[in-house]
C-alpha positions as MATLAB code, in Angstrom:
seq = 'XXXXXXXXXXXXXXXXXXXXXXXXXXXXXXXXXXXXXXXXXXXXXXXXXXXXXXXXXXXXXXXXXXXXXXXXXXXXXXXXXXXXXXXXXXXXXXXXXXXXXXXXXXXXXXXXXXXXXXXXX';
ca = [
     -57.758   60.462   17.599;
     -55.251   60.914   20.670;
     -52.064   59.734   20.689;
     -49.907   57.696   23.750;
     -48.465   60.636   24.909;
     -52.099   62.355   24.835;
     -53.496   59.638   26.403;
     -51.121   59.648   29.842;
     -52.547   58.857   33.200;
     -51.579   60.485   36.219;
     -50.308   57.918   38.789;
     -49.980   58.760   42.882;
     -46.821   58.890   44.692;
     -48.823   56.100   46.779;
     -49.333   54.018   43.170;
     -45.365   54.545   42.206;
     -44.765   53.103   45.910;
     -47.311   50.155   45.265;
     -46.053   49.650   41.741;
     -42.143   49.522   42.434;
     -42.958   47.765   45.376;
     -41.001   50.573   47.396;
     -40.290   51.648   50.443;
     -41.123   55.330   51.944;
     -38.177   56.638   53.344;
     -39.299   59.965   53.645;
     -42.769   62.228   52.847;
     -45.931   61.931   54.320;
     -47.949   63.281   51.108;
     -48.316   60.435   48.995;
     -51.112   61.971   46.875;
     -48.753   64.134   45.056;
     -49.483   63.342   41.421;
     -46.911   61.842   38.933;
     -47.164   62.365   35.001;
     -43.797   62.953   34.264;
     -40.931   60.473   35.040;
     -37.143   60.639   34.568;
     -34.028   58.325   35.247;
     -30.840   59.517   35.605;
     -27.562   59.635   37.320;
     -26.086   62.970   36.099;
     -27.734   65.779   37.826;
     -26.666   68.348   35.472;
     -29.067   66.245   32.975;
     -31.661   66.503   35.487;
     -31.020   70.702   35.474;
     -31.438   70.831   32.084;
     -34.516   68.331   31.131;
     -36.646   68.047   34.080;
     -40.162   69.608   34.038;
     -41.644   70.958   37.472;
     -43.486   68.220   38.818;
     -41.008   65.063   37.339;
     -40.243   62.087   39.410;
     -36.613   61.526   39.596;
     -35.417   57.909   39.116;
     -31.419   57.337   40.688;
     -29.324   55.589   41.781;
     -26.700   58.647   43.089;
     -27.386   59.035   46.790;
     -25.832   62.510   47.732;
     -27.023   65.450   49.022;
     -27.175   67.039   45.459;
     -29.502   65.029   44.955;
     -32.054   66.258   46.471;
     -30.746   69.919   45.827;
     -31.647   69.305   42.330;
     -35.031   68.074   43.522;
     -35.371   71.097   44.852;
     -34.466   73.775   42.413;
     -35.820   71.586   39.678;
     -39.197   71.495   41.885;
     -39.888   67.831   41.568;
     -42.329   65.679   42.424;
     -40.207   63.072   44.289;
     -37.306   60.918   44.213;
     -36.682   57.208   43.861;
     -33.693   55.581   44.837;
     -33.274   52.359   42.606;
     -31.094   49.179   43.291;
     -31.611   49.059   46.700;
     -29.821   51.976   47.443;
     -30.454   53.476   50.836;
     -30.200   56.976   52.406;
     -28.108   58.262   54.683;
     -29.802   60.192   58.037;
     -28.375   63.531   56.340;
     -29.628   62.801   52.732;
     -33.330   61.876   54.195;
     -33.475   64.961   56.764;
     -32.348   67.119   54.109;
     -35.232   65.873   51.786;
     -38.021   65.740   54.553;
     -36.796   69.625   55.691;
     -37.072   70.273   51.822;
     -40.362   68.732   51.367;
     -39.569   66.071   49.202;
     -40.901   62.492   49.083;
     -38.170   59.845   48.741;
     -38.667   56.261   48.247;
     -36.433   53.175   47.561;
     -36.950   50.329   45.119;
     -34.687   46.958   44.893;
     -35.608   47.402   41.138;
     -33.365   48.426   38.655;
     -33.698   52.267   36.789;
     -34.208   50.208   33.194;
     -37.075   48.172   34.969;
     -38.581   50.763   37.071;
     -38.575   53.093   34.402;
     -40.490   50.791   32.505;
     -42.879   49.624   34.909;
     -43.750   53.444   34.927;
     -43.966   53.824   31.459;
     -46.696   51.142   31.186;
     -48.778   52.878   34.003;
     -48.507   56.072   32.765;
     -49.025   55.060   28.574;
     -50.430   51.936   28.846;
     -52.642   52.774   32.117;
];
């Protein structure tokens, strides 16, 4: 017998973009693969819960941000609430290799549209 979190699918950066209905601001890979998802506005929480390979859910739109993409090595970050990047924040992230979308949705519903793809496939 397996269990929800046993039984996890593994969504596309392309299939996060479809199902938030978001916009690419930056990343060109959008096969990167997504089992792990996180929302949060406190980077320090993001230092010290994130696994390698997590897609960050915010709504903070600061350089930092995508520092802590970095050094956390994560799969991508969303932007939630309509929140758009500056021209420093998005070359920062493309020169760092990391995919950044935007959603108009907020993190409690995003989050949870995720959730269902990932558990409930």
């Amino acid at each position: 017998m397996t269990t929800a979190l046993e039984a996890r699918k593994v969504l596309t950066l392309e299939e996060v973009a479809r199902l938030l209905e978001a916009t690419v601001f930056c990343g060109s890979n959008l096969s990167i693969k997504v089992s792990e998802v996180g929302a949060a506005d406190m980077m320090s929480d993001v230092l010290a819960l994130s696994k390698p390979g997590m897609l960050l859910l915010t709504g903070l739109i600061s350089l930092q941000v995508v520092r802590t993409a970095v050094v956390s090595d994560l799969s991508g970050i969303v932007l939630v609430r309509g929140k758009k990047p500056s021209k420093e924040i998005l070359d920062l992230a493309a020169e760092s290799g990391i995919p950044m979308l935007g959603t108009s949705m907020t993190m409690f519903k995003a989050a949870g549209v995720l959730y269902g793809a990932i558990f409930a496939g």
